[in-house]
Every structure is written in structure tokens, then in C-alpha cells.
N, C-alpha and C positions, 0 to 999 in steps of 0.2 A: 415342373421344377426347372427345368432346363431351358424353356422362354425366359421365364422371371431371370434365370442367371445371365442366359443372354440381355436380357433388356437392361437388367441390374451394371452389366460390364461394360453395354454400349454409354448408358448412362455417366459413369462413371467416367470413361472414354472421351465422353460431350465436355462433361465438366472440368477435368485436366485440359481439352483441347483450349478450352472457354477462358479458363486460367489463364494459360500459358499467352493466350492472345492479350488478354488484360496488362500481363508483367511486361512484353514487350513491347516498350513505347513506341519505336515505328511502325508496328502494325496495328497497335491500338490507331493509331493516328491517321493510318491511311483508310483503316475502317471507316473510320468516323467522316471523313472526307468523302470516302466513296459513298455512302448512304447520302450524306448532302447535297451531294452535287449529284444524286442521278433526281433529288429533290428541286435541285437548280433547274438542270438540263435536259431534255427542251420543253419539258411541259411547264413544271413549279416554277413558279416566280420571284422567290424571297429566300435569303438563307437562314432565316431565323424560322421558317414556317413549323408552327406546331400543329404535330403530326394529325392532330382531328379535326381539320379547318378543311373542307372540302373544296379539292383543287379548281371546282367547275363556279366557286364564288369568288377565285381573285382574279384580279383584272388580265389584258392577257398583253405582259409584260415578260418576255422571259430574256437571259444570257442571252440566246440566240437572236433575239431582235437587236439586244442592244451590238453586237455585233457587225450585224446590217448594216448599222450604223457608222461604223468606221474602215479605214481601210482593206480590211480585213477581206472583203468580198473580190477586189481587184488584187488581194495579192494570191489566196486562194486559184485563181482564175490563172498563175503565172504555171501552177505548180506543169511538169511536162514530164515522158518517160518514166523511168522506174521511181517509183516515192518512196519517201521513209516518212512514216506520219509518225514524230514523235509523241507518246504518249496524245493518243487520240482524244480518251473520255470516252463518250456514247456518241461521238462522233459527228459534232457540231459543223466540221467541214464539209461534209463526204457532199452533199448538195453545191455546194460552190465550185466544186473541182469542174472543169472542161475536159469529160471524157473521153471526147477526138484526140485532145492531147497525151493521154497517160496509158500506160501501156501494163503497167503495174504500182497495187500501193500495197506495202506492207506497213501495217499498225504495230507499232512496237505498244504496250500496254500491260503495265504489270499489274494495275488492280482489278483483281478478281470480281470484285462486285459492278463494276463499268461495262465487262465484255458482254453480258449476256443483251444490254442494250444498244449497246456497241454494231454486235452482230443482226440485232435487227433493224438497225437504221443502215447496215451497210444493205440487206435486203432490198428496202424500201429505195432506198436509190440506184437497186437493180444495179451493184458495185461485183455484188458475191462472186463472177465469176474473175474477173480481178485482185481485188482485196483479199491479203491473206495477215489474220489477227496475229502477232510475234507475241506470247503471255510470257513476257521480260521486260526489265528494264533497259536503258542505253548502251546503261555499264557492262550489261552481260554479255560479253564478245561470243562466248562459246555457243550460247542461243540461237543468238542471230548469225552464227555461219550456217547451224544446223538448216537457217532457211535459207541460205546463199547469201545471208548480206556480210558481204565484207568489203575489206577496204577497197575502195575501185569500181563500185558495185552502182553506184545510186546516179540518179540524174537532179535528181530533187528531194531534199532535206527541209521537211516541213518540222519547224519551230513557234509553236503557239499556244505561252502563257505555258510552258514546261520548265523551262531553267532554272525559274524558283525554286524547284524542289527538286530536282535531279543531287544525288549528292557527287560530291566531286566536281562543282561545275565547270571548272575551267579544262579538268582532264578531258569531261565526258565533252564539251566542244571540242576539245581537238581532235576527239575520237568522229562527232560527226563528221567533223573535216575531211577524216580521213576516207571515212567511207563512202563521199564526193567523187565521182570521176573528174579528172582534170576536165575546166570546163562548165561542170555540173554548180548548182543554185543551192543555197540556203537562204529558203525563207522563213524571214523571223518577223516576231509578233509577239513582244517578249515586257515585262512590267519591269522595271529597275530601280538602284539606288538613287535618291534625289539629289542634286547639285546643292539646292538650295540646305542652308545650315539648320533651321529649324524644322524644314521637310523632314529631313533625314536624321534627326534630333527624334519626331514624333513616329517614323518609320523602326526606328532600333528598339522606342519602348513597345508599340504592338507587336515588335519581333518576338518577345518575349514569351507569349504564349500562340501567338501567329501561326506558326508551322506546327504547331501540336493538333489543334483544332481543323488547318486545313493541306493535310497530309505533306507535311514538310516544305510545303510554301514558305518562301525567304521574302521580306521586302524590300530588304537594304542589300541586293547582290550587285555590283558592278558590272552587270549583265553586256553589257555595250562593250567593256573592255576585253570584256572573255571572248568575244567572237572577233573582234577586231585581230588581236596575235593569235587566234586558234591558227594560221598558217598565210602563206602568201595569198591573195588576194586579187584579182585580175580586176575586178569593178568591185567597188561598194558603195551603196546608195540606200544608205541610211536613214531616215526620219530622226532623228534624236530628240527629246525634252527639247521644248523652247522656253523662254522666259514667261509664257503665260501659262506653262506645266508649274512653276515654281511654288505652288500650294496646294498642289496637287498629293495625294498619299500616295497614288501609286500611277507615277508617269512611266512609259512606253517608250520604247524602240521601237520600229520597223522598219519592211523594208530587204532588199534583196543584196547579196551578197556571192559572186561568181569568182568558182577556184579556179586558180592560174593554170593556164598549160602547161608551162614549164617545169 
């Protein structure tokens, strides 16, 4: 009797927990993202893949190649000293990084269903005794001193394809700024609002159900602006949308950005 009541109580326990996740839309949301994307990244190849289609029959296309394919690997290669990887994923970077240069990375990563692949791809690229996982957000100042990051702290602020969903984005840029040593690099690699009128006409309507589906991904953020006044600025060397982005869904920034001394 007293199994059954336990089993009966955990049960029940499941279902409330199960509930409670269902009711609140940003966690329903980032679920739903995190199951996606460890579908995406790095083995799955499609975001639509339904789930009975044997992964060893699609072609062998993933995020991670297309990546390869942009600048993405040379800016990877700038990161140096203490890192802030913001919001990792399962850790599409950790291979590009030049480990002679880096001395420490913290993964900041608040989705629970990300870290445990996370963690084994930091393994596989023999990071583990380095890399240490932060399970928070950007926002979470209190987290991230309990690991030492705080303001003054970082030599390198790795920004890639996060900003869309971070909420608060203009705050939480000023807060990576902050946590910059004078000096210290922000590297972005970041998807933004379109210049063009219809771009960003067809950006606002998928916004609509956009960040529900892929864990509070924004399309139309002014992402470029937000880091330009996050604080003074010694060099920045930008990539920005050019006129042959202009029919693009979702054009890019990148590109490095060093805090002032003074």
C-alpha cells in the first residue's frame, strides 16, 4: 500500500510539475526549442525532422557546416583569456576556439535540456578542465558572481545568434559590456532587424508566433543598435547588412567590438 501511495503521489507530483510547465509560456517555449535544436545541433539536419525518420538517412547537412561556412570560424579563433560564452547550446563553438589563447570559458546556459550535450562536447574537445557550465541566464547577475563573473572580469564576450531571445536586450548588452575588462572584445555574430521595408514588414508578421516556437527568438530586434551605445567603445569593426542582405529574412551583424580604457 505504501508503494502504490508513493508511486500514486510521485505521479501526481509529475502531472502538476507537467501542468505547471504547459501554463507557463516561457518555459513551454524554451522546451520546445531545446528538444529542437539538440535535433538541429550537430547531428540532425532539418527543423522540421519528424521524429521517426532515421537520422543516418539524411544527408549530412547540419547548423554546424553551414556555419563553417561563414565567418563565424575566424571570429571564433579571435576569442583570447577569460571567455563568457553567452548562451552556448550544445556547444557549436568549443572546436573553433584556439586553446593556446584562452585560459578560461564560462558557458553561461540556462536551458536545461542543452547542458547535458553541452557537457559532452565540451569532453570531446578535451575543454573540461577549463570550461565551466553557468546554468543561468545573462540577466542573472547573482549566479554569475557566485562563479566570479562580474563586472571587470572577462577578456572575451562571445555573442552568437543569443540577442534574439535574451529578454531585456538592450539592458542585458550593457550588462555584457560591463563585465568587459577595459580593453576586453565582444564578439558578435548576431541576426537582426532588416533596413529594408518589406524585409522587415515579413520579419514582424513571422514574429508573431517566431519566438514561441523557437525559445524566444526575436527577428525584428535592432540588434546592431543595442551594442553600438551599450557603452564607449575603443574600436568597432562591424560587418553590417549590405544592400544584397536586403531580401534576406534574417541578415546579420558581426564582427568585433573592444571596450575603451578609459
Amino acid at each position: 500500500m505504501g508503494s502504490l501511495l508513493s508511486y500514486s503521489s510521485a505521479k501526481s507530483s509529475h502531472s502538476k510539475t507537467s501542468l505547471s510547465i504547459l501554463l507557463d509560456k516561457d518555459r513551454t517555449s524554451h522546451k520546445i526549442f531545446g528538444k529542437a535544436w539538440l535535433r538541429l545541433s550537430p547531428s540532425p539536419k532539418t527543423l522540421f525532422l519528424p521524429p521517426f525518420l532515421p537520422i543516418h538517412k539524411l544527408p549530412d547537412h547540419t547548423i554546424f557546416t553551414n556555419e563553417n561556412d561563414t565567418v563565424l570560424p575566424s571570429l571564433d579563433a579571435k576569442a583570447y583569456g577569460t571567455v563568457l560564452e553567452v548562451g552556448p547550446g550544445t556547444g557549436n563553438q568549443l572546436s573553433r576556439f584556439s586553446r593556446s589563447k584562452i585560459t578560461k570559458i564560462y558557458g553561461v546556459e540556462p536551458n536545461e535540456d542543452l547542458r547535458p550535450q553541452l557537457r559532452a562536447n565540451i569532453k570531446k574537445c578535451g575543454l573540461t578542465d577549463i570550461y565551466t557550465i553557468v546554468p543561468c541566464g545573462i540577466e542573472d547577475s547573482d549566479t554569475l558572481s557566485r562563479y566570479g563573473v562580474v563586472h571587470g572580469s572577462i577578456d572575451t564576450v562571445m555573442s552568437v545568434q543569443v540577442l534574439c531571445g535574451v529578454p531585456r536586450p538592450e539592458e542585458m548588452v550593457r550588462e555584457m559590456y560591463k563585465l568587459l575588462k577595459p580593453g576586453g572584445q565582444m564578439v558578435i555574430y548576431e541576426h537582426v532587424r532588416s533596413d529594408d521595408f518589406l524585409s522587415g514588414l515579413v520579419q514582424n508578421v513571422f514574429n508573431v508566433i517566431w519566438p514561441f516556437m523557437l525559445g524566444g527568438c526575436n527577428l525584428n530586434r535592432p540588434t546592431g543598435l543595442y551594442l553600438r551605445r551599450a557603452g564607449h567603445w575603443e574600436k568597432v569593426e562591424l560587418q553590417e547588412p549590405g544592400k544584397e542582405d536586403a531580401w534576406t529574412a534574417i541578415p546579420r551583424v558581426s564582427g568585433v567590438m573592444v571596450k575603451g580604457k578609459g
